[in-house]
Backbone as ProteinMPNN parsed JSONL, in Angstrom:
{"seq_chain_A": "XXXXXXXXXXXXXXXXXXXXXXXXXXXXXXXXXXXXXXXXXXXXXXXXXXXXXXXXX", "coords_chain_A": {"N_chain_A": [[-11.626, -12.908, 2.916], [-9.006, -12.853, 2.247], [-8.857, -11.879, -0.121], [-9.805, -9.076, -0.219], [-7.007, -8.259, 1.087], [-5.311, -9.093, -0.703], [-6.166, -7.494, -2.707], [-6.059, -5.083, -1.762], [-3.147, -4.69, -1.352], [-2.148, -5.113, -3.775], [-3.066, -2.791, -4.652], [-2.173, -0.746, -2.841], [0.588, -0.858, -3.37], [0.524, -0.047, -5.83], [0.042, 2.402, -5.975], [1.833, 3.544, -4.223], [4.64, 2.678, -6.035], [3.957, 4.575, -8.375], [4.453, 7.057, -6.579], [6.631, 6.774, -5.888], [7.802, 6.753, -8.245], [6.56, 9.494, -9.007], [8.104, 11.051, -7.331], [11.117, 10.666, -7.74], [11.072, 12.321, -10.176], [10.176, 14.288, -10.026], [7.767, 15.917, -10.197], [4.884, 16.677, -8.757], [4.44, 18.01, -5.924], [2.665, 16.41, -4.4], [3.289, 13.789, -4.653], [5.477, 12.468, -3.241], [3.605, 12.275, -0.583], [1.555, 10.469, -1.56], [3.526, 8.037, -2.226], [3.914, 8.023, 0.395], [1.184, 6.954, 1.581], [0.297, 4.824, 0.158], [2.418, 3.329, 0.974], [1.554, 3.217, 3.901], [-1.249, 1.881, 2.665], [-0.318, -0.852, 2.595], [1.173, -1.605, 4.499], [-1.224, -1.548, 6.409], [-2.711, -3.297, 5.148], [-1.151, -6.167, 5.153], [-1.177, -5.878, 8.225], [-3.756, -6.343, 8.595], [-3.367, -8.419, 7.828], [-2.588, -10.808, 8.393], [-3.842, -10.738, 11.3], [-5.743, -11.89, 10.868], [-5.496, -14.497, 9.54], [-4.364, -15.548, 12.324], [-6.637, -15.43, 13.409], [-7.473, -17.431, 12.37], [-6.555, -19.737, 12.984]], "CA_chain_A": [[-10.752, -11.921, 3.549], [-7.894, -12.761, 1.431], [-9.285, -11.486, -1.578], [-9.495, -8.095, 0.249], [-5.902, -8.46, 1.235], [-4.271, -8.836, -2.102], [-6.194, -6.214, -3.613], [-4.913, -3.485, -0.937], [-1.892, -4.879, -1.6], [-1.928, -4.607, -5.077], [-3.741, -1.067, -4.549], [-1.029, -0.543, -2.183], [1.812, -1.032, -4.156], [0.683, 0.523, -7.457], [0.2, 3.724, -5.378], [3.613, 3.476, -3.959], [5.0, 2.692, -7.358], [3.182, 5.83, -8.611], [4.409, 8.169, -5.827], [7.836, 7.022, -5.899], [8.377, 7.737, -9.781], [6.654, 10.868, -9.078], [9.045, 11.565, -6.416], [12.023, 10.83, -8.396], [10.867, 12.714, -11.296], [9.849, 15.466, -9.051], [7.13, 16.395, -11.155], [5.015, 17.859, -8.125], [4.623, 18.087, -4.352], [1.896, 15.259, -4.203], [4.044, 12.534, -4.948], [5.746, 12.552, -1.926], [2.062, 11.957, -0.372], [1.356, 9.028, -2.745], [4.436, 7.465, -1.628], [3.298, 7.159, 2.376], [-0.194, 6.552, 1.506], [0.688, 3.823, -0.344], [3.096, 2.212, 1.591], [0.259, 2.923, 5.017], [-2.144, 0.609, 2.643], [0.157, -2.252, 1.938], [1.022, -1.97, 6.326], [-2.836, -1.952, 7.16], [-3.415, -5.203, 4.336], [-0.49, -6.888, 5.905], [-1.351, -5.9, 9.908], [-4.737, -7.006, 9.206], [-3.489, -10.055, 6.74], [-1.495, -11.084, 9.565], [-4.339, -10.789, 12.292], [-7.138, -12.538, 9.958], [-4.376, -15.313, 9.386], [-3.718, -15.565, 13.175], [-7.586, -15.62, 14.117], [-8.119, -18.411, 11.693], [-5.66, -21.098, 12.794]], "C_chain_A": [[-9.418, -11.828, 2.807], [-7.733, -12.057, 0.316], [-8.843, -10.11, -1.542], [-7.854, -7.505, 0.498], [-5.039, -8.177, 0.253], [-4.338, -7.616, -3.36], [-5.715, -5.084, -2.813], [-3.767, -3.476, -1.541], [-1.186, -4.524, -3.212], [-1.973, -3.358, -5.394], [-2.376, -0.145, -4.156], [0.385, 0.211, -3.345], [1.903, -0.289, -5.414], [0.519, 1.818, -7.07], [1.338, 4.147, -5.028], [4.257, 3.732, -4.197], [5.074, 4.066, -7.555], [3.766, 6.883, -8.25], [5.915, 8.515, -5.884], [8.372, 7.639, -7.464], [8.127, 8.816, -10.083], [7.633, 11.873, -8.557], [10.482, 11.968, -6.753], [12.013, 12.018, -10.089], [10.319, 14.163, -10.939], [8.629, 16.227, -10.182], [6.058, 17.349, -10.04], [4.455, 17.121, -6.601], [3.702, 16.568, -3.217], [2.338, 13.741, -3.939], [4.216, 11.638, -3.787], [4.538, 11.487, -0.777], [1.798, 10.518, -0.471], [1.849, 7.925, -2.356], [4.169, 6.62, -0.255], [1.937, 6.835, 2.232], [0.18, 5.443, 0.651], [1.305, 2.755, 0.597], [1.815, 2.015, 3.378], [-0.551, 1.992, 4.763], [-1.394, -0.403, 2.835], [0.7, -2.398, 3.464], [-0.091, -2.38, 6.307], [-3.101, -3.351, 6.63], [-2.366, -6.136, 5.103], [-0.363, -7.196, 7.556], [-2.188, -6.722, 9.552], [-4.694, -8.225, 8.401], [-3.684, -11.298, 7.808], [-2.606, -11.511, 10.745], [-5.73, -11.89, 11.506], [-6.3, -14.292, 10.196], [-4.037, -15.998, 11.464], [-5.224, -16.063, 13.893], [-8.254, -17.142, 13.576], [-7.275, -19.901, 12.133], [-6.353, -21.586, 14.207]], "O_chain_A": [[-8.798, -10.766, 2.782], [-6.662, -11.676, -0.158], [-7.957, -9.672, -2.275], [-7.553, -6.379, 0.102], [-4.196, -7.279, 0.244], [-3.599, -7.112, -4.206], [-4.987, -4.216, -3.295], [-3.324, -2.52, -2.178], [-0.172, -3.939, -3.591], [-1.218, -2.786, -6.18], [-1.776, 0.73, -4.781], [0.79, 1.288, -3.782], [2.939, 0.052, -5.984], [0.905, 2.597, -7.942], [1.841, 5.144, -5.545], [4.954, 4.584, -3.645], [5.978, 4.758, -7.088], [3.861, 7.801, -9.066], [6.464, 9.617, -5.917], [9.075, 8.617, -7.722], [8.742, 9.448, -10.943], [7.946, 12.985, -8.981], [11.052, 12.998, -6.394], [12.974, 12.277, -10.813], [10.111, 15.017, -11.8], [8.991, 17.151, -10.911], [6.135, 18.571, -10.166], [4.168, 15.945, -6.378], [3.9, 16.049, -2.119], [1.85, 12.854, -3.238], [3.61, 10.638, -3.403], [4.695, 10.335, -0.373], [1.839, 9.646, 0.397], [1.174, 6.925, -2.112], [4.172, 5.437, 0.087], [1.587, 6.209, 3.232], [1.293, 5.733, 1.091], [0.845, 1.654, 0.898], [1.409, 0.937, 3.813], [-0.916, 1.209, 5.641], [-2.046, -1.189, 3.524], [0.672, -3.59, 3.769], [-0.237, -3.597, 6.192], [-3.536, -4.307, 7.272], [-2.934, -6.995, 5.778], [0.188, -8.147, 8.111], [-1.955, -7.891, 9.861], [-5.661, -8.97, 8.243], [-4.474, -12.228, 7.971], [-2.389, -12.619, 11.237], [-6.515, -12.531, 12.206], [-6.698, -15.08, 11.054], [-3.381, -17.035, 11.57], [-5.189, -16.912, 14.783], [-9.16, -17.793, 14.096], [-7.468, -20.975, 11.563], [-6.066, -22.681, 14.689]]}, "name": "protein", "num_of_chains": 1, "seq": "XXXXXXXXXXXXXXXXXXXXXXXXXXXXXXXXXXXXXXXXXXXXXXXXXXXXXXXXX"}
């Protein structure tokens, strides 16, 4: 389950990344997008890090 976890997170984040330098660079309307979909994965890997983490102790 962890495994899963770090790759969202990684997924996450490099989407994020991605959306925000599109954002700043305004190149086009998507970006924006990119940005909250990104940061939504790297919530969901951390809600359900968090609840995996919580069911296991």
């Amino acid at each position: 389950m962890q495994n899963i976890t770090k790759i969202a997170l990684s997924w996450g984040g490099f989407v994020m990344v991605a959306g925000i330098v599109g954002t700043l660079q305004k190149t086009s309307s998507n970006n924006g997008a990119l940005a909250i979909a990104g940061a939504v994965v790297i919530a969901g890997a951390m809600i359900s890090g968090a609840i995996a983490d919580h069911k296991s102790k």
